[in-house]
C-alpha positions as CSV (number, residue, x, y, z in Angstrom):
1,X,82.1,-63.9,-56.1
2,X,85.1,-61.5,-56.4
3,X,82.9,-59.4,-59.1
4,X,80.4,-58.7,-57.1
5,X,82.6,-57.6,-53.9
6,X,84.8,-55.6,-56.7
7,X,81.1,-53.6,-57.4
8,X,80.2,-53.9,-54.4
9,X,83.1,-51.9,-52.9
10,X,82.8,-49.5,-55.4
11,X,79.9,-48.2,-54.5
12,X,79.8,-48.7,-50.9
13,X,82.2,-46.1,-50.6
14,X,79.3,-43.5,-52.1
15,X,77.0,-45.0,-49.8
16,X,76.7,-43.1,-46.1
17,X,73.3,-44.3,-45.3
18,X,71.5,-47.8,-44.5
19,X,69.4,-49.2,-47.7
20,X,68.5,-52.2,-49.0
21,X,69.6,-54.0,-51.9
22,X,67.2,-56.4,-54.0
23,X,68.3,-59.3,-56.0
24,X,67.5,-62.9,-57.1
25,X,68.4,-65.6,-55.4
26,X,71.5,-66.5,-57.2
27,X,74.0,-68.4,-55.0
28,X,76.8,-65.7,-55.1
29,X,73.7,-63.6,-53.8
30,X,73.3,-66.5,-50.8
31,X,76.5,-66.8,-50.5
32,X,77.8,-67.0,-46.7
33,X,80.7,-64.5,-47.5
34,X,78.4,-62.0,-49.4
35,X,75.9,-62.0,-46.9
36,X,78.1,-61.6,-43.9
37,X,79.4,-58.3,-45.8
38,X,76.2,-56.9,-46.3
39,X,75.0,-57.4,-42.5
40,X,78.4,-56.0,-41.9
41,X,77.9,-52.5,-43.9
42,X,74.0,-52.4,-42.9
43,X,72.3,-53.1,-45.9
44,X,69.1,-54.9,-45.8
45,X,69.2,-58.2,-48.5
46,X,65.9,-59.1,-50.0
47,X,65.3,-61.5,-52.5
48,X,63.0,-62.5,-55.4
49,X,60.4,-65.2,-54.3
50,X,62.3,-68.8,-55.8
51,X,60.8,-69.1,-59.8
52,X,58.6,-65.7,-59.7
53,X,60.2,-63.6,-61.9
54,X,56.9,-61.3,-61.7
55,X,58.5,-59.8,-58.3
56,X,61.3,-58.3,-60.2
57,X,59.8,-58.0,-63.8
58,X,59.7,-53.4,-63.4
59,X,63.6,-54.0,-62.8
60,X,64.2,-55.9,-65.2
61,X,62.3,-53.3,-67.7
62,X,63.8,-50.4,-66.5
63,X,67.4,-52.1,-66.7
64,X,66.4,-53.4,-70.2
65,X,64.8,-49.9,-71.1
66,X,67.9,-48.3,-69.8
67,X,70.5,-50.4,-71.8
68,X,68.6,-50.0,-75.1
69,X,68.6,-46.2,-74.8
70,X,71.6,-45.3,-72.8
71,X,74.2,-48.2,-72.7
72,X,74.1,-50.3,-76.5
73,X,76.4,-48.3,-78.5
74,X,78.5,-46.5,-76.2
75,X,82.2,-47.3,-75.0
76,X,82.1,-46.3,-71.3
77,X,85.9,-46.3,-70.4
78,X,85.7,-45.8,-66.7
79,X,83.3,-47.0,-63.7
80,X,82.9,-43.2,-62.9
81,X,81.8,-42.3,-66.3
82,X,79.7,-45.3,-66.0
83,X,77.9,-44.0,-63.0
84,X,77.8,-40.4,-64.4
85,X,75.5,-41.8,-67.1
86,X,73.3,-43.9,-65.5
87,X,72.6,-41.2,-62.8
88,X,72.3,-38.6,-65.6
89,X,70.0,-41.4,-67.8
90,X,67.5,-41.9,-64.5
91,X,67.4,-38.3,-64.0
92,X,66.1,-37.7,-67.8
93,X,63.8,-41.1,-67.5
94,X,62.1,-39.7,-64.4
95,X,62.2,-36.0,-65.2
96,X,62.0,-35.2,-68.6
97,X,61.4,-38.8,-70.4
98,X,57.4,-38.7,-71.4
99,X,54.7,-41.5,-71.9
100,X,52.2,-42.4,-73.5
101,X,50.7,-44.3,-70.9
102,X,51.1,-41.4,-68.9
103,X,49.3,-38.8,-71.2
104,X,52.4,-37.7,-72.4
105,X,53.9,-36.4,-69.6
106,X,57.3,-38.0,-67.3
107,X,56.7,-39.9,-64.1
108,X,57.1,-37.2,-61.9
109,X,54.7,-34.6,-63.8
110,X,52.4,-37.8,-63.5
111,X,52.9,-37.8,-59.9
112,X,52.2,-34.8,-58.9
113,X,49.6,-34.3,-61.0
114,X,47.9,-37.3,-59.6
115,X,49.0,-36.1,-56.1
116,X,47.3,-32.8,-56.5
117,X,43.8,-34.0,-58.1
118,X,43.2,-36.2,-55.2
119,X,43.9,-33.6,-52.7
């Protein structure tokens, strides 16, 4: 419980608007304590239907995506420079990061492309 109030707090200080934050359903996640403190700092909870790991399988490709390429390897020796690189690492996956399954380009040339043909 204390490690996820300890990452918790560390980013809630970054954090000046509401938002929601997505998780299973661990018990430290339905915990009475943990709950209270996200109703407190007015963040919407939502949670992953009980045995359906479908409803959180992009996550967990994208978090497994992002370890292989950004995180394996690398001594990170602060939470700062933590967050530096995985802001810097979505950034490149969304911007600059092509796919195949997207003709080759990054999911926001993809994007607007799509955007524009239909309009």
């Amino acid at each position: 419980m204390r490690s996820c109030h300890r990452t918790f707090n560390k980013g809630a200080a970054d954090n000046k608007e509401s938002c929601n934050l997505s998780s299973d359903q661990g018990w430290h996640y339905q915990h009475n304590q943990w709950v209270r403190t996200l109703k407190e700092n007015k963040i919407f909870q939502s949670m992953s239907r009980k045995a359906t790991c479908a409803d959180n399988a992009s996550m967990e490709n994208f978090f497994g995506i992002l370890k292989q390429e950004m995180y394996y390897g690398e001594e990170l020796v602060s939470y700062e420079e933590l967050k530096r690189r995985i802001e810097e690492y979505i950034d490149w996956y969304n911007n600059e990061r092509s796919k195949i399954k997207l003709a080759g380009l990054s999911p926001v040339e993809y994007r607007t492309q799509s955007s524009q043909s239909v309009a």
